[in-house]
C-alpha positions as CSV (number, residue, x, y, z in Angstrom):
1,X,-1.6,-19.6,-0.1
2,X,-0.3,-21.3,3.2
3,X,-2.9,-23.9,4.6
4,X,-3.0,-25.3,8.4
5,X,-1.1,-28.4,7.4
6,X,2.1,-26.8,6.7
7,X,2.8,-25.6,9.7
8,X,5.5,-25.8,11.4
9,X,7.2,-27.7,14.5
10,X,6.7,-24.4,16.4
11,X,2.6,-23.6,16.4
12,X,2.6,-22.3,19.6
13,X,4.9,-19.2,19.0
14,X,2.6,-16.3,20.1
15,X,2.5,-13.2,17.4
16,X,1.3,-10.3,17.9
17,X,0.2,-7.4,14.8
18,X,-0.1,-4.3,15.0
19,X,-2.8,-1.7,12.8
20,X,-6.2,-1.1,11.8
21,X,-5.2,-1.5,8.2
22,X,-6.2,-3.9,5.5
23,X,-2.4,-5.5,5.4
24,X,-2.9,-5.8,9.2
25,X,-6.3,-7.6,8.8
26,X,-5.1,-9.9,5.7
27,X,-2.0,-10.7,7.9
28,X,-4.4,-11.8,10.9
29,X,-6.6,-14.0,8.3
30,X,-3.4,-15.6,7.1
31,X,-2.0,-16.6,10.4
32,X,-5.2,-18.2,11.5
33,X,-5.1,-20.0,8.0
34,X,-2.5,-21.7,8.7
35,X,-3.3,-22.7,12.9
36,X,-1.9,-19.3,14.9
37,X,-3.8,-17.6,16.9
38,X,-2.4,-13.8,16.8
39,X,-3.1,-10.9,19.3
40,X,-4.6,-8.0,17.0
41,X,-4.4,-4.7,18.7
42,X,-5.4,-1.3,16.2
43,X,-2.3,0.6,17.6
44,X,-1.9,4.2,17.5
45,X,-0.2,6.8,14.7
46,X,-2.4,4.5,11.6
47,X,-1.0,5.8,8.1
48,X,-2.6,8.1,6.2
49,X,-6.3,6.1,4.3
50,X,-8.0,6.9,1.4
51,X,-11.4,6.3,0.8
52,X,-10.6,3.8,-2.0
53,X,-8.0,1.1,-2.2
54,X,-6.4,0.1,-5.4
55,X,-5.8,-3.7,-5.8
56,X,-3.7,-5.0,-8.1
57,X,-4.9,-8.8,-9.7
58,X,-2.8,-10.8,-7.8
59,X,-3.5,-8.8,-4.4
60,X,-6.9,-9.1,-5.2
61,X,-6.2,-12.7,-5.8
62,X,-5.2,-13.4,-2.5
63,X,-8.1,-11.3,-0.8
64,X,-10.3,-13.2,-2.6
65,X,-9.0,-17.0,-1.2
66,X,-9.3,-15.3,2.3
67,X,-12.9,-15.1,1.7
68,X,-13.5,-11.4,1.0
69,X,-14.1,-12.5,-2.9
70,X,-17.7,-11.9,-2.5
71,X,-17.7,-8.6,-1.1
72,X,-15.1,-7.5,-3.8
73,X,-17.5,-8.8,-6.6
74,X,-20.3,-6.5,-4.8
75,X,-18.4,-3.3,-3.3
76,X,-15.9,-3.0,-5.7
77,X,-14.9,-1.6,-9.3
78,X,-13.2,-4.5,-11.8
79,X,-11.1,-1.2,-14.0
80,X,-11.6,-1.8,-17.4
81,X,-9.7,1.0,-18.9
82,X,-7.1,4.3,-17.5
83,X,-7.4,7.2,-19.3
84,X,-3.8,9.6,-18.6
85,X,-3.4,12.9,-19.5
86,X,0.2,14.3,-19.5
87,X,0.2,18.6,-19.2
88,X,3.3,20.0,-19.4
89,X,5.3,22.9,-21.8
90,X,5.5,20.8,-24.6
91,X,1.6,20.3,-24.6
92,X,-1.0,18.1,-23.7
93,X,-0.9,13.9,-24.4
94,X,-3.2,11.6,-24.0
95,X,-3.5,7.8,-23.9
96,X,-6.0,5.1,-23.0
97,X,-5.0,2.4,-21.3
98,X,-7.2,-1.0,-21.5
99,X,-6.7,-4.0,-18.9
100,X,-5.2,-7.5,-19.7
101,X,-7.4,-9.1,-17.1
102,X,-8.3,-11.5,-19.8
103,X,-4.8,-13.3,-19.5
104,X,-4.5,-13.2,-15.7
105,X,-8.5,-14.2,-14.7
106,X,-9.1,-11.3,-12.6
107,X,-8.2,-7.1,-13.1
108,X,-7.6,-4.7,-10.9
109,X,-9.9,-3.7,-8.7
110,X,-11.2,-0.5,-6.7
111,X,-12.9,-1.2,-3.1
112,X,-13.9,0.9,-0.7
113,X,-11.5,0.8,2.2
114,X,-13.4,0.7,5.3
115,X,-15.8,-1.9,4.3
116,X,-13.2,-4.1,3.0
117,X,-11.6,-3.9,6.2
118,X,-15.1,-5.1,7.7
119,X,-15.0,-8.0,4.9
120,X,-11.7,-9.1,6.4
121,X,-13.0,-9.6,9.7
122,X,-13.8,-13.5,10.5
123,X,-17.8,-13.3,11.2
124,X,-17.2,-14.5,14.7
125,X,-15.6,-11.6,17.2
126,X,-14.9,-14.9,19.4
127,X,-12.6,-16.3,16.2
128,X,-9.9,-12.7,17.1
129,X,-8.0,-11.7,19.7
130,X,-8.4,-7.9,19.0
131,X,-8.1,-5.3,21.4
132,X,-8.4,-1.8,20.8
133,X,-5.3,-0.5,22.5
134,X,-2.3,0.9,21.3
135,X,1.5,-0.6,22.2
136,X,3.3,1.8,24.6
137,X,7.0,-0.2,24.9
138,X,8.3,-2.9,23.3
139,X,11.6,-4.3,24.3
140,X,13.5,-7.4,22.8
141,X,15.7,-10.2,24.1
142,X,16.7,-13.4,23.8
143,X,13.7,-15.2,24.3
144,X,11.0,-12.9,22.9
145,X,9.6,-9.4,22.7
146,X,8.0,-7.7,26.0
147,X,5.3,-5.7,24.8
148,X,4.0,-3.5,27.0
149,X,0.5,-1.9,26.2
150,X,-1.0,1.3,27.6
151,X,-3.1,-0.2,29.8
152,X,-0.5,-1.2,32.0
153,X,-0.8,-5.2,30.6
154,X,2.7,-6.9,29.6
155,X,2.9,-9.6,27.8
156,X,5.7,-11.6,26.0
157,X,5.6,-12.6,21.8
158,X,7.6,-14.8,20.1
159,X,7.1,-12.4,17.2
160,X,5.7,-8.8,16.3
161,X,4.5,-7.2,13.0
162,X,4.1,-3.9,12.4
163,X,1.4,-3.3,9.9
164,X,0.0,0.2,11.3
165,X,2.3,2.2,9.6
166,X,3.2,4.7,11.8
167,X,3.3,3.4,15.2
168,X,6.1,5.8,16.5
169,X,6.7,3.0,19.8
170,X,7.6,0.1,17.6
171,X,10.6,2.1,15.7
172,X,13.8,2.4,17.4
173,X,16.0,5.6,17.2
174,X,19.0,4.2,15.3
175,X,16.5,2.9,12.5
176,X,17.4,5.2,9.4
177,X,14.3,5.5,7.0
178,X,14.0,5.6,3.6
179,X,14.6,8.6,1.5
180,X,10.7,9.9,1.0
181,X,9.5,13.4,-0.1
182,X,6.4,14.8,1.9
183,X,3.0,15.2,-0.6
184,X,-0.2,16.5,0.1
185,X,-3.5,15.2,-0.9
186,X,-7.3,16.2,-1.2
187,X,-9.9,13.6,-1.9
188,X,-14.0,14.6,-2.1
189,X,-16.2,13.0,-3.9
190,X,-17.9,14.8,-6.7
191,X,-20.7,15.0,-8.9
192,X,-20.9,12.8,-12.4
193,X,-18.8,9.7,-13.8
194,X,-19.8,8.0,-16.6
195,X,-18.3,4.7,-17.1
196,X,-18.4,2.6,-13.4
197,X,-15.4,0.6,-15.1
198,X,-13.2,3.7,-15.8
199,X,-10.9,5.6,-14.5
200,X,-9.4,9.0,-15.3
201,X,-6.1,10.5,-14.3
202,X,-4.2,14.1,-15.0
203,X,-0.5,14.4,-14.5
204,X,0.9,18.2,-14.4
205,X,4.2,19.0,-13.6
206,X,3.1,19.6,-9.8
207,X,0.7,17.7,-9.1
208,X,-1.5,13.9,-10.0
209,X,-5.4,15.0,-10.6
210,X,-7.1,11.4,-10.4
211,X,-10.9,10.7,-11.0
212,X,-11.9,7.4,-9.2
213,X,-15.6,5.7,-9.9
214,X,-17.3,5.1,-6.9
215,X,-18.7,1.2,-6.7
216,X,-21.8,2.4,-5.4
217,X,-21.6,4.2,-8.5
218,X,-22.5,7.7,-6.5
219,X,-20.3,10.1,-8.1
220,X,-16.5,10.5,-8.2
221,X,-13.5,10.5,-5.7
222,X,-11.6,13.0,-7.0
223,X,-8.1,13.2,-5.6
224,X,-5.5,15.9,-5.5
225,X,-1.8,14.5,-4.7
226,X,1.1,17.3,-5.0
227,X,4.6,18.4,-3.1
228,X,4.0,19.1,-0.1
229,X,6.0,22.6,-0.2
230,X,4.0,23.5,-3.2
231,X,1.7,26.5,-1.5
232,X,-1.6,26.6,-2.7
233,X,-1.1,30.2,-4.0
234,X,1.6,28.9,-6.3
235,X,-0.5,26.1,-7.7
236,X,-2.1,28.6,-10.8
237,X,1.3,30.4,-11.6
238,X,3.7,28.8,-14.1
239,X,7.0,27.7,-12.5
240,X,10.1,27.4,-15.0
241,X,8.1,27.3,-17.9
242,X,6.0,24.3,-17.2
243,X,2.4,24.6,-16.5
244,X,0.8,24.2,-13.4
245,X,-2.0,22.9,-12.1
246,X,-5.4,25.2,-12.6
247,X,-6.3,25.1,-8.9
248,X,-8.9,27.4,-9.6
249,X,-11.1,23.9,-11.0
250,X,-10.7,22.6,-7.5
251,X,-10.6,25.3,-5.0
252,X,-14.3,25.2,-3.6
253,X,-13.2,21.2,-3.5
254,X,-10.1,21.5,-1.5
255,X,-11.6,24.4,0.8
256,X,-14.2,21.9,2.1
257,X,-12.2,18.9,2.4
258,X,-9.2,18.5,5.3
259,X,-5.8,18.2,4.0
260,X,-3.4,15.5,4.2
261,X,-0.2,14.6,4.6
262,X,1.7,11.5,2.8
263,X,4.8,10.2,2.1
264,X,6.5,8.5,-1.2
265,X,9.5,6.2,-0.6
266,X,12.2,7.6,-3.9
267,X,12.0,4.7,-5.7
268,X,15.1,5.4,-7.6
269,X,17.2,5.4,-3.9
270,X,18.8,2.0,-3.8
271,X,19.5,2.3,0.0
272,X,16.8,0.8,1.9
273,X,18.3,0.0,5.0
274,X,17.9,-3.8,5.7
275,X,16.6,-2.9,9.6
276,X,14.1,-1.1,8.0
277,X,12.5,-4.5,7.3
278,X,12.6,-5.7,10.0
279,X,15.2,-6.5,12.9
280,X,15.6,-9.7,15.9
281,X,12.1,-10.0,16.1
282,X,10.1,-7.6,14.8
283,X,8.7,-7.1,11.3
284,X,7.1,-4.1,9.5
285,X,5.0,-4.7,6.4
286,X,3.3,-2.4,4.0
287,X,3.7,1.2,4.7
288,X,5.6,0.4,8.0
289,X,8.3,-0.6,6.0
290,X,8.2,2.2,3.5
291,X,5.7,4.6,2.9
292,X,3.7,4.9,-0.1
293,X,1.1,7.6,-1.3
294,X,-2.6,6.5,-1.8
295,X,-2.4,7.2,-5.7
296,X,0.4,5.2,-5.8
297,X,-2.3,2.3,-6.3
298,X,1.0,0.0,-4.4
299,X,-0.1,0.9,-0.7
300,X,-2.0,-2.6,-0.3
301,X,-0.7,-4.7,-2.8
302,X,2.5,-4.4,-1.6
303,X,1.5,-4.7,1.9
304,X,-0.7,-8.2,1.1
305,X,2.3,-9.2,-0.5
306,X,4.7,-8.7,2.7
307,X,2.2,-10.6,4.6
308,X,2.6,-13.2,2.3
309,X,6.1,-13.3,2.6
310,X,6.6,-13.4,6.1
311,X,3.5,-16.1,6.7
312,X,5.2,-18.3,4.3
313,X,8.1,-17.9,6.3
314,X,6.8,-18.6,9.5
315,X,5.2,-21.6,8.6
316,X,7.4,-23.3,6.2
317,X,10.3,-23.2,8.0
318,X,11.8,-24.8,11.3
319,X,14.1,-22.2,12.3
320,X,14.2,-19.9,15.2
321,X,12.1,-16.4,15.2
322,X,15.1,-14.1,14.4
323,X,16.3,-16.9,11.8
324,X,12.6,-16.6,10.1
325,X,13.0,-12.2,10.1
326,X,16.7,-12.3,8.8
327,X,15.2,-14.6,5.6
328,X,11.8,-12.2,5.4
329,X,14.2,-9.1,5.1
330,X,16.4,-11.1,2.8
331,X,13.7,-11.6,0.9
332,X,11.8,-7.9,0.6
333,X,14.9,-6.2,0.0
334,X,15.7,-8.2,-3.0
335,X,11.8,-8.1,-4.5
336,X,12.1,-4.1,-3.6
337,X,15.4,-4.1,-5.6
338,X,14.1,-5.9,-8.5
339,X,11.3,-3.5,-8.8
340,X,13.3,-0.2,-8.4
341,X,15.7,-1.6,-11.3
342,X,12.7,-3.5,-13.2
343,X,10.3,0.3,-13.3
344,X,13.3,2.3,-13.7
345,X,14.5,0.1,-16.8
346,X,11.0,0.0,-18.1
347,X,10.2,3.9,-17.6
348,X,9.9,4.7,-21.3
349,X,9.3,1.3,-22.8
350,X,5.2,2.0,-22.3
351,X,2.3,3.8,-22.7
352,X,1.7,5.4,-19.6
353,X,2.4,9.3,-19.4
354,X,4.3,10.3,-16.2
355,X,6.2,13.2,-15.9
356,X,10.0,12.9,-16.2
357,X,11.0,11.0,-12.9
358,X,14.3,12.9,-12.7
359,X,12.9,16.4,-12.8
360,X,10.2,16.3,-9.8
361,X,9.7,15.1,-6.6
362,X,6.6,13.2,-8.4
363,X,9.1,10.8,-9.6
364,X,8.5,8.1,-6.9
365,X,5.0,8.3,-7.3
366,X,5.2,8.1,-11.1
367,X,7.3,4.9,-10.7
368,X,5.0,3.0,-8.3
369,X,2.3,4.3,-10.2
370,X,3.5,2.0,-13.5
371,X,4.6,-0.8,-11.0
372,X,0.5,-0.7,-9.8
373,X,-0.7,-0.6,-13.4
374,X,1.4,-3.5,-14.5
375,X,-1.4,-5.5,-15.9
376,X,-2.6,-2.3,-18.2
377,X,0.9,-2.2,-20.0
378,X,2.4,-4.0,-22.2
379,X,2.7,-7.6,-21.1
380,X,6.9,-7.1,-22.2
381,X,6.7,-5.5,-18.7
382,X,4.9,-8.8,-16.4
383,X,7.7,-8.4,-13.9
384,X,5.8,-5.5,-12.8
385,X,2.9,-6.9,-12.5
386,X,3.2,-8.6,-9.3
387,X,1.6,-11.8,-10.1
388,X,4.2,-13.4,-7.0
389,X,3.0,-11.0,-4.4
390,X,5.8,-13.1,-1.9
């Protein structure tokens, strides 16, 4: 964790992030860590949120020495065990899955989003520059970034990060974006749960069915992820053989609850553009950078551990702004290429029960999904557990 006495020759150099997300609000905490004092706007297009948020230990780790430890300990779920259930036409398989959190100190942990957002918040409103406005142009050159907001206000930045993700202004048109397939996902809460430390999840060959305890320990998120061009009529029918998804358990659920729309990066591309990163002087973290489904459980700890990345960079380093960016994209594009090639590698070696990652657009999800649950695996597979978030 960076501390105010590294900082660099260059502690005036104005940065300004962008979203109302928790990787936007641990990136503000970590700049003011080490002596910046960044411009926090909430932007505009925010990324799709889930009531929950799945941290992994070393995410939670790093929350926790920003001071939102406490409210963790009291709002949150320390998972003891992951029950999986694989459906498909060669039968129903089960396994239960028990955390290592013994070894590491901590175990992953489910918060409630908004309030951990809150937690992230210094208790001072005079100790952030936040403004609730959204960025309307943003233009580079030599000597900074000219943001202009809707409000009519410019203003130059030495630096901007993108943490929203989905701020259509900050994204150029030439930018190419990762491969992703479009999912859809419900998320209610229902009645019962038994176990506060336990979690429950159903993959079909359509669909992720995940039971999440509530830490106020009222009831059950329940959460629905599947293809996006899977139509809801189709959901009960078979489909080449394999068994689908009895809708007819959830339909009074889905009816009530609104629909939504997510996106899973194919983990299994290896052609993450660099600029995708990050380019001159602007950097995207988190789901900026690539987009990741709730279930995933990766949406924040990968996102902490961009911020991570590019604070360390900032302050550690005496180069010039585009200097710092060229070594943070450097850097996430050979940490997202040792993943891709460390969960593909490790795709059978395990316990966990995804469906074949070749044979549905699940796949992505499936991977990320056994990247998140690292510390629940086999400890042969501790270069998925994330324990050096930078």
């Amino acid at each position: 964790m960076p501390t105010a006495d590294v900082i660099s020759d260059y502690p005036d150099r104005q940065v300004l992030v962008i979203g109302d997300t928790i990787v936007a609000h641990a990136l503000a905490l970590l700049l003011r860590r080490t002596g910046y004092d960044p411009l926090f706007v909430t932007g505009q297009g925010q990324s799709t949120e889930s009531q929950l948020t799945f941290l992994c230990p070393a995410a939670y780790r790093v929350l926790h020495a920003l001071g939102a430890g406490e409210h963790l300990r009291d709002n949150g779920v320390a998972l003891e065990r992951i029950a999986v259930q694989r459906v498909d036409s060669r039968g129903d398989t089960a396994t239960t899955l028990s955390s290592s959190a013994n070894a590491e100190r901590t175990a992953a942990v489910l918060a409630r989003t908004k309030p951990l957002k809150r937690a992230l918040e210094p208790p001072s409103p005079n100790d952030l520059r936040r403004h609730e406005r959204c960025v309307e142009e943003l233009s580079q050159t030599e000597d900074g970034v000219a943001v202009e907001f809707e409000d009519g206000i410019r203003e130059w930045f030495d630096v901007v990060v993108d943490a929203s993700g989905a701020d259509p202004s900050i994204r150029s048109d030439s930018h190419i974006p990762p491969r992703h397939v479009s999912l859809t996902q419900y998320e209610t809460t229902i009645d019962g749960g038994s176990d506060r430390n336990y979690l429950r999840e159903d993959w079909y060959p359509n669909a992720l069915v995940q039971y999440l305890p509530r830490p106020d320990s009222s009831g059950t998120i329940q959460r629905v992820t599947l293809p996006d061009s899977d139509s809801r009529a189709a959901l009960n029918h078979d489909c080449d053989g394999e068994p689908r998804i009895p809708l007819a358990e959830f339909e009074d659920e889905l009816t009530e609850h609104e629909r939504m729309t997510v996106r899973q990066t194919r983990l299994s591309t290896p052609d993450l553009a660099r600029d995708w990163w990050g380019n001159g002087r602007v950097v995207f973290c988190g789901p900026s950078a690539y987009p990741v489904a709730p279930a995933s459980g990766c949406r924040a700890s990968f996102g902490i551990g961009d911020a991570l990345a590019f604070v360390s960079e900032l302050t550690h380093e005496t180069r010039s702004p585009t200097e710092i960016v060229d070594a943070y994209v450097t850097r996430r594009v050979d940490r997202f290429e040792t993943l891709r090639e460390t969960a593909e590698a490790a795709r059978t070696g395990h316990d966990y029960l995804p469906p074949d990652t070749n044979q549905t657009s699940l796949g992505g999800l499936a991977l990320f999904r056994t990247v998140a649950l690292g510390s629940f695996l086999d400890t042969s597979l501790s270069p998925l557990r994330l324990d050096a978030l930078g």
